[in-house]
C-alpha positions as CSV (number, residue, x, y, z in Angstrom):
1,X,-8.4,15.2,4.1
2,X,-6.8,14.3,0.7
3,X,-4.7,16.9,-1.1
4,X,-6.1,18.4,-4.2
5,X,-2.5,18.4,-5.4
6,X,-0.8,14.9,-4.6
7,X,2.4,14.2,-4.2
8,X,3.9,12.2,-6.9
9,X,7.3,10.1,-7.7
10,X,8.8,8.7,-10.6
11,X,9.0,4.7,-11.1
12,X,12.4,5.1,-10.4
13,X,12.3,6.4,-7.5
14,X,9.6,4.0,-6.1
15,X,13.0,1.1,-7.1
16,X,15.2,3.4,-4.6
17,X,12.9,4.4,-1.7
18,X,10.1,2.3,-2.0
19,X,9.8,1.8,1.9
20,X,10.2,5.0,2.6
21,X,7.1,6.2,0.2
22,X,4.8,3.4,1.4
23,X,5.6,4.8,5.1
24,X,4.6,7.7,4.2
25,X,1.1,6.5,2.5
26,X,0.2,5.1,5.5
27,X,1.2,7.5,8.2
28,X,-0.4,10.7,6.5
29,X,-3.4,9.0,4.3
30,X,-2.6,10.7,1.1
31,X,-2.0,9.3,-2.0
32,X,1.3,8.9,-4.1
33,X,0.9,9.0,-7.6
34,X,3.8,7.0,-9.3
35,X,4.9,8.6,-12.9
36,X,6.5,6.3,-15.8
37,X,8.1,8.5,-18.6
38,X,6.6,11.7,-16.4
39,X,3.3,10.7,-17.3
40,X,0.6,9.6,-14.4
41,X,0.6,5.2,-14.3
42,X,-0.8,4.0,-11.2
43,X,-1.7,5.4,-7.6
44,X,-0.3,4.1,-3.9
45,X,-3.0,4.2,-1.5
46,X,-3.5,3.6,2.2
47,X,-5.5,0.3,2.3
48,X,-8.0,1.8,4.6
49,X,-8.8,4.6,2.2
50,X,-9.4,2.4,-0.6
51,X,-11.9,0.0,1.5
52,X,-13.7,3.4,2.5
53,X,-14.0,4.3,-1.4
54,X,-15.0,1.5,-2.2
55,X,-18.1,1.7,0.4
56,X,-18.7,4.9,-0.5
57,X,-19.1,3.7,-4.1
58,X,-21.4,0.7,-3.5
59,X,-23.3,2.9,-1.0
60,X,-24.1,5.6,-3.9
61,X,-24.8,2.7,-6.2
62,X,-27.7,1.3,-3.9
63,X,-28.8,4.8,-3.7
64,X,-28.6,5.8,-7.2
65,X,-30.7,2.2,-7.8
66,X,-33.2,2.7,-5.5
67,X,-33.7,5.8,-6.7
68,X,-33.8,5.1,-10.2
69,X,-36.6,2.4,-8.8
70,X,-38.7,4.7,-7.1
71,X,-38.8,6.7,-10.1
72,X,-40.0,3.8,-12.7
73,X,-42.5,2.9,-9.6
74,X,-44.0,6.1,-10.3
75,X,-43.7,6.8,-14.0
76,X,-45.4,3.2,-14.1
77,X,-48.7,4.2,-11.7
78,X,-48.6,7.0,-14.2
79,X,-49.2,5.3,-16.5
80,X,-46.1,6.8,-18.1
81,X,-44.0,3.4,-19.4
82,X,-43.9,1.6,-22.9
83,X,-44.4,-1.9,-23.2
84,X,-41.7,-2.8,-25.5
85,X,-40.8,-6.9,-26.5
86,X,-36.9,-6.4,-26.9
87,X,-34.3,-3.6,-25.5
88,X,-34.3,-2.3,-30.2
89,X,-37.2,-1.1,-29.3
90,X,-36.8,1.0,-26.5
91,X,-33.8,2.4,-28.8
């Protein structure tokens, strides 16, 4: 389970230990988020974790689409839709 609170480094310290931190990544799963001038710059992650957001993204887009379809199917036997010759005029 990912920490609500994850651990982060400085940019430096990524230079001096960077094995060490990318070890670490992998063996417990949790991010590292890597700080430049102790503001938040870019996020180490387990490559397995990313590939399983990344299906978890595409598998809420397909459901969020079909949904969205099922819903004009509908509003369309409903007789609910406008017939409109450009996307101005549905603005």
């Amino acid at each position: 389970m990912i920490s609500l609170m994850p651990r982060t480094v400085s940019s430096s310290d990524i230079q001096k230990k960077y094995r060490e931190i990318f070890d670490e990544v992998k063996k417990t799963k949790e991010p590292v988020i890597v700080l430049h001038g102790n503001k938040p710059d870019v996020a180490i992650v387990d490559y397995g974790y990313l590939e399983e957001l990344k299906r978890e993204s595409y598998e809420k887009e397909v459901e969020d689409t079909l949904k969205a379809v099922r819903e004009g199917r509908k509003e369309y036997k409903a007789r609910k839709t406008l017939k409109a010759k450009s996307l101005a005029d549905l603005i």
